[in-house]
N, C-alpha and C positions, 0 to 999 in steps of 0.2 A: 416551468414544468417541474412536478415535485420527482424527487431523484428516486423514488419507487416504481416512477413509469422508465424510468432506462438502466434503474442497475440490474450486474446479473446475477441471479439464484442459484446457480449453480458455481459452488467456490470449493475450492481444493486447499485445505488446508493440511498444518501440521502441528506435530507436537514439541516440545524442549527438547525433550530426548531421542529423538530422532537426529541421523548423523547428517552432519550439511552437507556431503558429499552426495547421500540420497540425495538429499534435497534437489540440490541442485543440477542431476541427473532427471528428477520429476519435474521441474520446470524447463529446462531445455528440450524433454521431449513434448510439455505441455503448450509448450511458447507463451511460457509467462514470466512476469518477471518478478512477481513475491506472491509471499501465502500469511494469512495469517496461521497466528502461532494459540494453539488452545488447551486449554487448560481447563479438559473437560467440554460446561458450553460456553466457557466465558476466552472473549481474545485476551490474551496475555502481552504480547508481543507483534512483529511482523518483521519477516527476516525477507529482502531482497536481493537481486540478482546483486546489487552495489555493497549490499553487508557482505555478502558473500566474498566479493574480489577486493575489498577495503580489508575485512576482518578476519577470515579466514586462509584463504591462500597464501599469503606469506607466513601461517603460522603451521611449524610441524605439528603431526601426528593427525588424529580424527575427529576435528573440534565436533561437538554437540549443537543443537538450533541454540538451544538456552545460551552458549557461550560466544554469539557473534546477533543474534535477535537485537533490532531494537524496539526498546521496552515501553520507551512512549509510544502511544497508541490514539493517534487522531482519526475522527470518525465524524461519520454525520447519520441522523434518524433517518428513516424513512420519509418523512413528510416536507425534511429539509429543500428547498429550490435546488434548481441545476445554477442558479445563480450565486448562492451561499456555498454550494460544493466546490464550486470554481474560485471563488473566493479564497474558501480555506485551504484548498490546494496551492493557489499562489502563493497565500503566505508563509505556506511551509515547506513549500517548492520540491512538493510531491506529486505525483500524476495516477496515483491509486489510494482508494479511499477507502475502507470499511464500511457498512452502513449497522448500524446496531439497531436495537428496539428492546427495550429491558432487560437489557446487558448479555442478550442473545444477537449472536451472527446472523444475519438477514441477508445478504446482500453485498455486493462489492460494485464501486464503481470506477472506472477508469477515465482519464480525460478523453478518450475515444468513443466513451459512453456516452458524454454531455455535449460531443462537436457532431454526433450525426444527425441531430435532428436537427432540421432546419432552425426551429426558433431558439436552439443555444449556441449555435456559432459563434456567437460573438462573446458568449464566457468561457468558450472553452479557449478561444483565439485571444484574450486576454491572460485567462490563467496560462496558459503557455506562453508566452511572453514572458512574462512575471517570474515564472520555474525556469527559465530558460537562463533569467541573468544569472552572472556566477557571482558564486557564494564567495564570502569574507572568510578569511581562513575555514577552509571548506575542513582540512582533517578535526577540527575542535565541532562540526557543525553536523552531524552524521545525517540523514533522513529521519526526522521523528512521525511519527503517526500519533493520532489522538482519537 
């Protein structure tokens, strides 16, 4: 199944300069757990609920998105499989995805996106698996997106 037919069009994103304390007040009321970060209409970044409590919290005063965002940014087309999404997800043992299409925001998908049709259960039950095992020196290993 191509990941157009289950990601979702409606995404809530931010910018650098917005304070992560918002932020993270619009995801907890939103019940999400990241947003990408843009830069105009291109993603720049994606700051998660995990940069948040990693990179921010233990640092005084008001950090900004820009200074706790990470800056790799993994993504997949539109036309990509629920099977190559599940893929890239395990190997970078993330569970949200971006979906682009000529370096415009399209779409986001989540591993929740790709386990409710019946015919991807079985990638999305692999890619969770796969994200599931723990990371090798996890502090040097942050969440990347691409």
């Amino acid at each position: 199944m191509k990941i157009e037919n289950v990601m979702t069009r409606d995404i809530v994103t931010c910018s650098p300069n917005d304070l992560v304390h918002e932020i993270a007040q619009s995801m907890r009321a939103l019940d999400i757990g990241c947003m990408p970060v843009m830069d105009q209409q291109r993603v720049i970044g994606m700051i998660t609920d995990r940069d948040i409590v990693t990179r921010a919290v233990a640092k005084p005063g008001h950090p900004y998105v820009k200074d706790v965002m990470t800056k790799e940014v993994i993504s997949v087309g539109p036309n990509a499989t629920t099977e190559e999404a599940a893929e890239i997800m395990a190997q970078h043992k993330i569970r949200r995805i971006p979906v682009i299409k000529n370096d415009h925001l399209i779409g986001f998908v989540a591993l929740a996106d790709i386990a409710v049709p019946a015919e991807t259960v079985a990638d999305a039950s692999l890619a969770l698996h796969q994200i599931s095992e723990p990371r090798h020196n996890e502090e040097q290993s942050p969440e990347t997106y691409h």
